[in-house]
KELUM-932330 format. One record per residue (C-alpha): residue number from 1; residue in three letters; x, y, z. Coordinates in steps of 0.1 Angstrom, whole numbers. Example, Ala and Ser with C-alpha at 12.3 -4.5 7.8 and 13.67 -1.06 7.14 Angstrom:
% KELUM-932330
{1 ALA {123 -45 78}},
{2 SER {137 -11 71}},
//
This chain:
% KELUM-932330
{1 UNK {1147 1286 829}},
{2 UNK {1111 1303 829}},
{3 UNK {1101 1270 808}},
{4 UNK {1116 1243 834}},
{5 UNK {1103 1264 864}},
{6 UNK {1072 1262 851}},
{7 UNK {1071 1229 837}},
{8 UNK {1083 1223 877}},
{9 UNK {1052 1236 892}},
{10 UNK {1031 1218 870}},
{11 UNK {1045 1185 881}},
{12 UNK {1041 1195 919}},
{13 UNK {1004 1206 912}},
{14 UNK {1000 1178 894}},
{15 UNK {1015 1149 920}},
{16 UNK {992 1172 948}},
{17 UNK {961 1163 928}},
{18 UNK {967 1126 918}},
{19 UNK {948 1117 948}},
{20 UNK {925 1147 957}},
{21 UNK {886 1133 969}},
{22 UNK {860 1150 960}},
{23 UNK {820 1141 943}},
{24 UNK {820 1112 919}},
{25 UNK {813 1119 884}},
{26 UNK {811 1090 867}},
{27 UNK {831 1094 832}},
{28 UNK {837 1067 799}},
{29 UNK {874 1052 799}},
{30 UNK {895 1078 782}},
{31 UNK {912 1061 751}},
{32 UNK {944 1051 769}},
{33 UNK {931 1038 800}},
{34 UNK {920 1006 815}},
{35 UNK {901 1009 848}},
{36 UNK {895 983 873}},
{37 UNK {864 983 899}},
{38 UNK {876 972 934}},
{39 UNK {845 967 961}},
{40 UNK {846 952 996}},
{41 UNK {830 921 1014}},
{42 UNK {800 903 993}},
{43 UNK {781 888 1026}},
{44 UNK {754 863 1030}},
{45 UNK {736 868 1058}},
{46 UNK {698 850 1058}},
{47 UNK {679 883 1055}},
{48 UNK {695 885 1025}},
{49 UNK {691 855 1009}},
{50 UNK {651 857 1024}},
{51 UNK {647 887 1005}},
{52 UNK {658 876 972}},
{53 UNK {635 848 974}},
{54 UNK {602 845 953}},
{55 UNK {578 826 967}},
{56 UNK {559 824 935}},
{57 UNK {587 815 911}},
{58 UNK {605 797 941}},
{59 UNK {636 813 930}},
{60 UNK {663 833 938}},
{61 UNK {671 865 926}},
{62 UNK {692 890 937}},
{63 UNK {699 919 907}},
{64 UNK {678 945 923}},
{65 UNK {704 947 946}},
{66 UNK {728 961 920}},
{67 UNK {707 980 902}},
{68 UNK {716 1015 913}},
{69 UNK {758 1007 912}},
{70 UNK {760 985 878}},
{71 UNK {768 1014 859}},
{72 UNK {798 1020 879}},
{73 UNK {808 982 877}},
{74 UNK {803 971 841}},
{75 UNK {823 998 824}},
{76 UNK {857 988 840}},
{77 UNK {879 963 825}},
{78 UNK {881 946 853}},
{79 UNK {858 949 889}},
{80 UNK {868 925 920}},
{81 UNK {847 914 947}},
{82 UNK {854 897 981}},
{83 UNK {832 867 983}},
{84 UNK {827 858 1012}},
{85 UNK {795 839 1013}},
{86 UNK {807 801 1002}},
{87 UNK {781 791 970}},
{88 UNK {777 756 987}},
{89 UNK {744 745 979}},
{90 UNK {711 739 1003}},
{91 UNK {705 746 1027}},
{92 UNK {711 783 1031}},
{93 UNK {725 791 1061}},
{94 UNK {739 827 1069}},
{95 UNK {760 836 1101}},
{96 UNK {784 817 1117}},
{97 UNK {786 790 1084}},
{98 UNK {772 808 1053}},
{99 UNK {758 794 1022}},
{100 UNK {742 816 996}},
{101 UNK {723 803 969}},
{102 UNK {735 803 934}},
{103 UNK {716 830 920}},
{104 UNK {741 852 941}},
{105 UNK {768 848 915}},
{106 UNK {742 852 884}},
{107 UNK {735 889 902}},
{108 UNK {773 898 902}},
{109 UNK {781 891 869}},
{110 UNK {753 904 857}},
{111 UNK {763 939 879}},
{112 UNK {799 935 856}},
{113 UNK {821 920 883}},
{114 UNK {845 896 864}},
{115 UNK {869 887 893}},
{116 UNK {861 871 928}},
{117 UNK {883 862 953}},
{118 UNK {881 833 977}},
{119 UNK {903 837 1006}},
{120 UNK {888 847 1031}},
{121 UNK {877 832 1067}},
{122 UNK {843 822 1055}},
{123 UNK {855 800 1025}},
{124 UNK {853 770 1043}},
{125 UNK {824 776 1066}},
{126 UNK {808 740 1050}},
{127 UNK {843 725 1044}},
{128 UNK {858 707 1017}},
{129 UNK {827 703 995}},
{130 UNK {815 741 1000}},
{131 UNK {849 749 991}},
{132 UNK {849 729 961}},
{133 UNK {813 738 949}},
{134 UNK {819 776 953}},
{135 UNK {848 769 924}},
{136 UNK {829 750 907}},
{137 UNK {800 772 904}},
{138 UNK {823 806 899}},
{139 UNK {834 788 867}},
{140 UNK {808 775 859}},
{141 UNK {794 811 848}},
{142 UNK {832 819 836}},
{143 UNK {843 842 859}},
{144 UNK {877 843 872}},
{145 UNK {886 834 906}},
{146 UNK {920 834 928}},
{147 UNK {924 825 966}},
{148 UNK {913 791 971}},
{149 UNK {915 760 949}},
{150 UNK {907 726 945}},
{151 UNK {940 713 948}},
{152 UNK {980 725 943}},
{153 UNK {975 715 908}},
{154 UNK {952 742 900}},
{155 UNK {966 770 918}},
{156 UNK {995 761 902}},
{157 UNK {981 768 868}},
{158 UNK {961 801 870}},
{159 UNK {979 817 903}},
{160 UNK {985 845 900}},
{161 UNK {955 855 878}},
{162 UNK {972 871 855}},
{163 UNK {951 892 834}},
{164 UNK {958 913 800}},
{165 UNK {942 942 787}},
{166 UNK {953 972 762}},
{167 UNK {989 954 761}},
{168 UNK {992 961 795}},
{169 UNK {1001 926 821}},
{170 UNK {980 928 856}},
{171 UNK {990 903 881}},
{172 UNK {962 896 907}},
{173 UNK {974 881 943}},
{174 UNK {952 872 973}},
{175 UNK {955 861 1006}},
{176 UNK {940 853 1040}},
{177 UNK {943 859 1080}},
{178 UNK {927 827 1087}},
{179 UNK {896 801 1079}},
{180 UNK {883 804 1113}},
{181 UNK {903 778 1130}},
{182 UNK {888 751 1105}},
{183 UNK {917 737 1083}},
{184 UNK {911 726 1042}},
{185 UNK {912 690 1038}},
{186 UNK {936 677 1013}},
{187 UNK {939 684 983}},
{188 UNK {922 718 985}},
{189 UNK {947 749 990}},
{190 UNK {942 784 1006}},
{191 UNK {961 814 1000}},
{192 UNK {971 822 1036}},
{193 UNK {994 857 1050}},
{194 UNK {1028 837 1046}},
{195 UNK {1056 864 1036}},
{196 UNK {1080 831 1020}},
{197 UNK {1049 820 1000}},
{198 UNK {1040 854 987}},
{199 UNK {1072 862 978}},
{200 UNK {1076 834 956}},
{201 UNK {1039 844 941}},
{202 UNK {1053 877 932}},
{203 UNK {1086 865 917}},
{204 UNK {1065 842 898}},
{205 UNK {1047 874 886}},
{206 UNK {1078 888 874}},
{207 UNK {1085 860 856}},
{208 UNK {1049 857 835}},
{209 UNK {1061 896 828}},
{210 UNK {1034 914 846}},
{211 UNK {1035 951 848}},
{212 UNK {1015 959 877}},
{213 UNK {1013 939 908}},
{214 UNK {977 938 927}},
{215 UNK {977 926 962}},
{216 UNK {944 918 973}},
{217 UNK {943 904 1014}},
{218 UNK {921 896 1040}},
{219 UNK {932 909 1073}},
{220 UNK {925 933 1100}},
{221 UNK {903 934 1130}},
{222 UNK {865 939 1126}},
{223 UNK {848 967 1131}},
{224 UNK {881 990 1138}},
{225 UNK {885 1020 1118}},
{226 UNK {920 1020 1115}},
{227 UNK {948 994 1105}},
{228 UNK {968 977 1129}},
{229 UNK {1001 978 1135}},
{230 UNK {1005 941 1119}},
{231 UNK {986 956 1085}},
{232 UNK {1006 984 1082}},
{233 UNK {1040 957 1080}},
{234 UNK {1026 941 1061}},
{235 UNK {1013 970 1039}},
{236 UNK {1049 981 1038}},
{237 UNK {1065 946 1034}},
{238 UNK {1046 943 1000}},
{239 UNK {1054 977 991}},
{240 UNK {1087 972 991}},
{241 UNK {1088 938 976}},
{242 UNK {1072 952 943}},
{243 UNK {1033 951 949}},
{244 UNK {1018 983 933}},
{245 UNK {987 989 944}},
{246 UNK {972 969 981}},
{247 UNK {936 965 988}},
{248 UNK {923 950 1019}},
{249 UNK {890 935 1031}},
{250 UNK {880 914 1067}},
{251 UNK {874 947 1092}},
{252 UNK {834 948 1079}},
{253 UNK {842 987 1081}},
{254 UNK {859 1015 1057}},
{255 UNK {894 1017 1074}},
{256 UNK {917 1041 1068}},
{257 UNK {936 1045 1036}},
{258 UNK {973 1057 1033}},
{259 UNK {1000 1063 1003}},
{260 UNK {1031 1050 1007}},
{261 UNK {1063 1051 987}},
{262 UNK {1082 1019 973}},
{263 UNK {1118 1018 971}},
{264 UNK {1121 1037 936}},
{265 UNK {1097 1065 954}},
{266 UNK {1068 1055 932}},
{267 UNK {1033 1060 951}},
{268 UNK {1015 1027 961}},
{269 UNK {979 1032 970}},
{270 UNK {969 1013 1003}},
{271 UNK {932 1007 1014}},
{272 UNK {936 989 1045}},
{273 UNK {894 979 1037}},
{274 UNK {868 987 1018}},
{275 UNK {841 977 1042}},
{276 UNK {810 954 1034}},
{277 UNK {803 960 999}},
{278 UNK {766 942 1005}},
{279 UNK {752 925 1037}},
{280 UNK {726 928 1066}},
{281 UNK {752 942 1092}},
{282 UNK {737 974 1110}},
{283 UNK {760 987 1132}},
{284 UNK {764 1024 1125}},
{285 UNK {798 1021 1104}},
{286 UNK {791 986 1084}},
{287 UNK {763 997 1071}},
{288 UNK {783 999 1033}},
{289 UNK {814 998 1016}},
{290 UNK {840 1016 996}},
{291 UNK {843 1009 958}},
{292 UNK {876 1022 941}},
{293 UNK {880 1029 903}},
{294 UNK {914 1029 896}},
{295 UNK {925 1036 866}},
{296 UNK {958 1026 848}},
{297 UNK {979 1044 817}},
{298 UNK {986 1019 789}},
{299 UNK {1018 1042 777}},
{300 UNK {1032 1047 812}},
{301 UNK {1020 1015 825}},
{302 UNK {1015 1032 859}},
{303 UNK {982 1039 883}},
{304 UNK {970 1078 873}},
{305 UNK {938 1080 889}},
{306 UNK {915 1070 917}},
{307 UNK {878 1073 921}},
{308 UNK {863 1066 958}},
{309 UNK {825 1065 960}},
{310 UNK {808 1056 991}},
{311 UNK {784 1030 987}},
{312 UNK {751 1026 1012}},
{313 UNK {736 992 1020}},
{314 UNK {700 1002 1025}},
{315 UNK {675 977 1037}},
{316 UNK {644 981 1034}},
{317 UNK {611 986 1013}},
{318 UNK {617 1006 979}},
{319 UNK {594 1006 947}},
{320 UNK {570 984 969}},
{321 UNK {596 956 971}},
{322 UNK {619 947 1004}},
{323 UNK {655 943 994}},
{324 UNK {689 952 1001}},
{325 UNK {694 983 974}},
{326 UNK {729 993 972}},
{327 UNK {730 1033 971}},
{328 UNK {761 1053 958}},
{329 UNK {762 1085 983}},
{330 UNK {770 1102 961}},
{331 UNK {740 1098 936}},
{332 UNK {716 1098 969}},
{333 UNK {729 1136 979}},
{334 UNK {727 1149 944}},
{335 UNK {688 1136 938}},
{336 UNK {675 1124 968}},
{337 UNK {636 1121 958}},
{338 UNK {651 1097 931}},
{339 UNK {651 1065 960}},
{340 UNK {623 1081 978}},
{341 UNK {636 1074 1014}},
{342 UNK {620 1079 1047}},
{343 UNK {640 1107 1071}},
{344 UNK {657 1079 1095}},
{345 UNK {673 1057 1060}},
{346 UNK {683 1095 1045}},
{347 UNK {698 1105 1075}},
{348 UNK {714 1075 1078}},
{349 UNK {730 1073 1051}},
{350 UNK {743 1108 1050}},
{351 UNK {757 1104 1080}},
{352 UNK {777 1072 1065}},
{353 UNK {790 1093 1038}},
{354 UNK {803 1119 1060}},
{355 UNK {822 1096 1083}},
{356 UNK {842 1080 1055}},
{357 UNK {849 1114 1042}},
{358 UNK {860 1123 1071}},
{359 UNK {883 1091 1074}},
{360 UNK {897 1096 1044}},
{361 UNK {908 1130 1048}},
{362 UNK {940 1122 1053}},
{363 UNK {942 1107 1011}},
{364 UNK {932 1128 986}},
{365 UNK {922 1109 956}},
{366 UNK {911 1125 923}},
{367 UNK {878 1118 903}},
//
């Protein structure tokens, strides 16, 4: 009896500390494990694409950007971004109708992202042919992709991304609000929120005998720091129609994060939005992102820890050179003379670190 009572509270402590926050240390895969990097909206905003220009070389490059957060990225099995900046070719444009310059994609594969997804409400900002370079160019560097495609065909054929590693079957699904009221000339296809659609996308899942389901969806209202009532269906919707693990993106700020329970009263993991990952936004709350490590048992098949780490977007001059250097909080508090930042950027991003703390006090995720 003393054995089960004990064996009891060790399950209790245990299911208490699955998802308790606290500093990031980043640690090598455990033999076992499979991780997957999740990080929020990749913009392209002229400032930046300015920035990563050399006048000398007249060429684009963009990797100093990454420099401080690769190490986080290219040790996970899998890491997915939200592209949102269409790779349509010149000219570069940034806000309302992006185009970033190829070089962009170079920079994220070389940071270790492997996965991008497409639908979003920027994807056809330059229309049919953006649409269909952006493709093009993602595979072109043989990275996967899911969201948009260049006709039924094709998403047919590789939707849902369905990804093995370790023995273990990950099924990939993504989704959008909306292309900004501008509609996808046939024969190009967008993933958009329709519940019959979906449904079908995760039966299909089932059928290609994946073991985790990943929904990936661009939703939300910008610049609110929590989810609507319409996410929070939805959120619950997928739940209980098999998705294991939600991640959301659109709102351009962290939003709040929640664990719910599916109809076998496993815990799903819902981040309503990971905020902008990289971009020239200032406002006080999208000035960075949230990037999850999740990591995945290959014996129980089943999500056993998650890493949050804050992630600063700071803009500005450092090592002589003006770029958008992504920060981790985390490694900014520990040794701040490291990125040798004035008082205003340091306070600034301390500040950003302690309002998503703060908002995410309410899930408790362990490192």
């Amino acid at each position: 009896m003393k054995k089960y009572l004990l064996l009891l509270a060790l399950l209790i402590l245990y299911n208490d500390l699955l998802y308790n926050y606290g500093n990031v240390v980043l640690r090598p895969n455990k033999k076992g494990i499979i991780s997957l990097i999740f990080v929020g909206d990749v913009m392209g905003h002229s400032p930046q694409f300015h920035a990563a220009f050399n006048p000398i070389t007249k060429s684009y490059n963009y990797n100093i950007c990454f420099q401080y957060v690769k190490s986080y990225i290219d040790k996970a099995d899998f890491a997915v971004a939200n592209l949102e900046a269409p790779i349509a070719g010149e000219p570069y444009s940034g806000f309302p109708n992006f185009s970033s310059p190829d070089e962009l994609l170079d920079a994220l594969k070389n940071a270790g992202f492997n996965i991008l997804l497409t639908a979003n409400n920027h994807i056809l900002d330059r229309g049919k042919s953006g649409l269909e370079r952006t493709i093009e160019q993602i595979e072109k560097r043989k990275l996967y992709h899911l969201g948009s495609y260049i006709d039924k065909k094709q998403r047919d054929a590789i939707y849902p991304l369905i990804l093995k590693s370790h023995g273990i079957k990950l099924a990939f699904l993504n989704c959008t609000y909306g292309t900004n009221n501008i509609k996808a000339l046939k024969p190009n296809w967008i993933n958009y929120i329709d519940t019959v659609e979906i449904n079908a996308d995760i039966e299909k899942a089932n059928k290609l005998g994946a073991d985790l389901k990943i929904m990936t969806i661009h939703w939300g209202d910008e610049n609110e720091l929590k989810a609507n009532k319409l996410q929070q269906n939805l959120a619950r919707y997928f739940v209980n129609h098999g998705i294991n693990l939600i991640v959301g993106s659109h709102p351009h700020v962290i939003q709040n994060a929640e664990i719910m329970r599916n109809n076998i009263g496993k815990q799903v993991p819902v981040f309503y939005s990971l905020g902008n990952f990289i971009s020239n936004q200032r406002n006080t709350n999208n000035k960075g992102g949230l990037m999850i490590k999740v990591d995945i048992s290959t014996s129980t098949k089943c999500i056993t820890n998650i890493v949050c780490l804050p992630v600063y977007v700071h803009r500005g001059q450092l090592d002589g050179s003006f770029q958008f250097h992504l920060i981790p909080t985390t490694d900014f508090i520990e040794k701040p003379s490291f990125f040798g930042l004035n008082k205003s950027d340091s306070s600034s991003l301390v500040d950003f670190d302690t309002k998503t703390r703060n908002r995410l006090s309410n899930i408790k995720l362990i490192q």
